[in-house]
N, C-alpha and C positions, 0 to 999 in steps of 0.2 A: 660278715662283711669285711672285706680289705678293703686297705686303702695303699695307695703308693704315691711316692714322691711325685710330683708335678702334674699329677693327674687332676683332671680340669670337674673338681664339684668331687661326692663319694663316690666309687666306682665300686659293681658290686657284681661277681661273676658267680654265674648259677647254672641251673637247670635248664635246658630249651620247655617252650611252653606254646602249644596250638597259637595263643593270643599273641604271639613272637611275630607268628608268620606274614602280617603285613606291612611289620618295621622293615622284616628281614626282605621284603619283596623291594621296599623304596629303596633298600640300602644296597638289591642288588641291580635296580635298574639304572640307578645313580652311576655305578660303577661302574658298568656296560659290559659286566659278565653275565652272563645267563642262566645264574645259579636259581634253581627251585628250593621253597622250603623243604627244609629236611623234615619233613611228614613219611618218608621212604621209611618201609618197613628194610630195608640196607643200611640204613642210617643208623650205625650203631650207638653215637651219643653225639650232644650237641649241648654246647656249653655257650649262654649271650654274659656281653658285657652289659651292666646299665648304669651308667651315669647320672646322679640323681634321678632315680625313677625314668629315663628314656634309654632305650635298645639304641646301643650307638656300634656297637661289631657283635661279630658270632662266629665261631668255629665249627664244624661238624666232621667226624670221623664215619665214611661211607666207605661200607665195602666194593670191592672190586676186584674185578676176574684180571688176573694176569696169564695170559696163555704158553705155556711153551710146545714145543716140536721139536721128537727124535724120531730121527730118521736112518737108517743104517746106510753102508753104501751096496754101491751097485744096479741103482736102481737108474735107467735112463732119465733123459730130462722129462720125457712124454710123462712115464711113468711117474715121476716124482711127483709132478704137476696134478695129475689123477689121484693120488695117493692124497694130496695135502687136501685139492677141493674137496674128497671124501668124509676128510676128518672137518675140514670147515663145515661142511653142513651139515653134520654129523652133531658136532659141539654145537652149533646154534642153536637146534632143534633143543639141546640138554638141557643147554644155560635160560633160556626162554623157558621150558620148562618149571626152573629153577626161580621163577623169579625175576632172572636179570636180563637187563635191553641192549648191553654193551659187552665188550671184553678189551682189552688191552695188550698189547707186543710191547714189550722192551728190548730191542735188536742191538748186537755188542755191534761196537765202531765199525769191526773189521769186515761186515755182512751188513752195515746198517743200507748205505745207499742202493746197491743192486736189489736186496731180499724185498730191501723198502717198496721199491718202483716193481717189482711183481705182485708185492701185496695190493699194491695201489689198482694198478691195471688190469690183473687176474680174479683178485676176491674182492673189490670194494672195500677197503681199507682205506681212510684217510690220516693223514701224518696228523698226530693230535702234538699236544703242550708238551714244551720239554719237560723231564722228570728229574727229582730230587728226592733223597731217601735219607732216612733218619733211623737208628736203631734204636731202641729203648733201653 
């Protein structure tokens, strides 16, 4: 068990545990994020706070597909557009396969708003959360 300065009662960070799952459900509907327990076989760990004996936060590290696209030039717009749907449902069919129900774009600045509003319009992509990254 740890303990830290100003922390309110012993606070004790652990293991996620099934019996987790419906602190973690009050604590996520409190919130008004729509997070599910991390029971995802994706879910690669998952560490709860508890505060004398009650689940008061939780973390979870969940995998996720980040997509890229190379493309060479010369290819017309029609063409480009035919090429990329291709690989879109191409990879869906993969990643479903695989496991997973989502995938992920990280668009640099420079391509983010035009690439964005064809992803949107063209393949059913909606503009999700901003991102932040961290290296270990």
């Amino acid at each position: 068990m740890e303990r830290w300065r100003g922390a309110p009662g012993q606070m004790t960070i652990r293991e996620y545990r099934p019996s987790d799952a419906p602190a973690l459900q009050r604590i996520a509907e409190a919130s008004g994020f729509p997070y599910e327990a991390p029971d995802s076989p994706l879910v690669e760990a998952c560490l709860v706070v508890e505060v004398d004996g009650q689940v008061v936060a939780a973390t979870a590290a969940k995998r996720i597909i980040e997509l890229y696209l190379w493309k060479g030039e010369g290819l017309s717009p029609a063409a480009t557009h035919h090429v990329i749907h291709a690989l879109h449902q191409a990879m869906s069919v993969k990643l479903r396969n695989l496991g997973y129900n989502s995938a992920n774009i990280f668009l640099a600045p420079s391509i983010c708003e035009r690439f964005g509003r064809r992803l949107e319009r063209s393949f059913g992509w909606v503009r999700n959360w901003a991102s932040w990254a961290k290296e270990f």
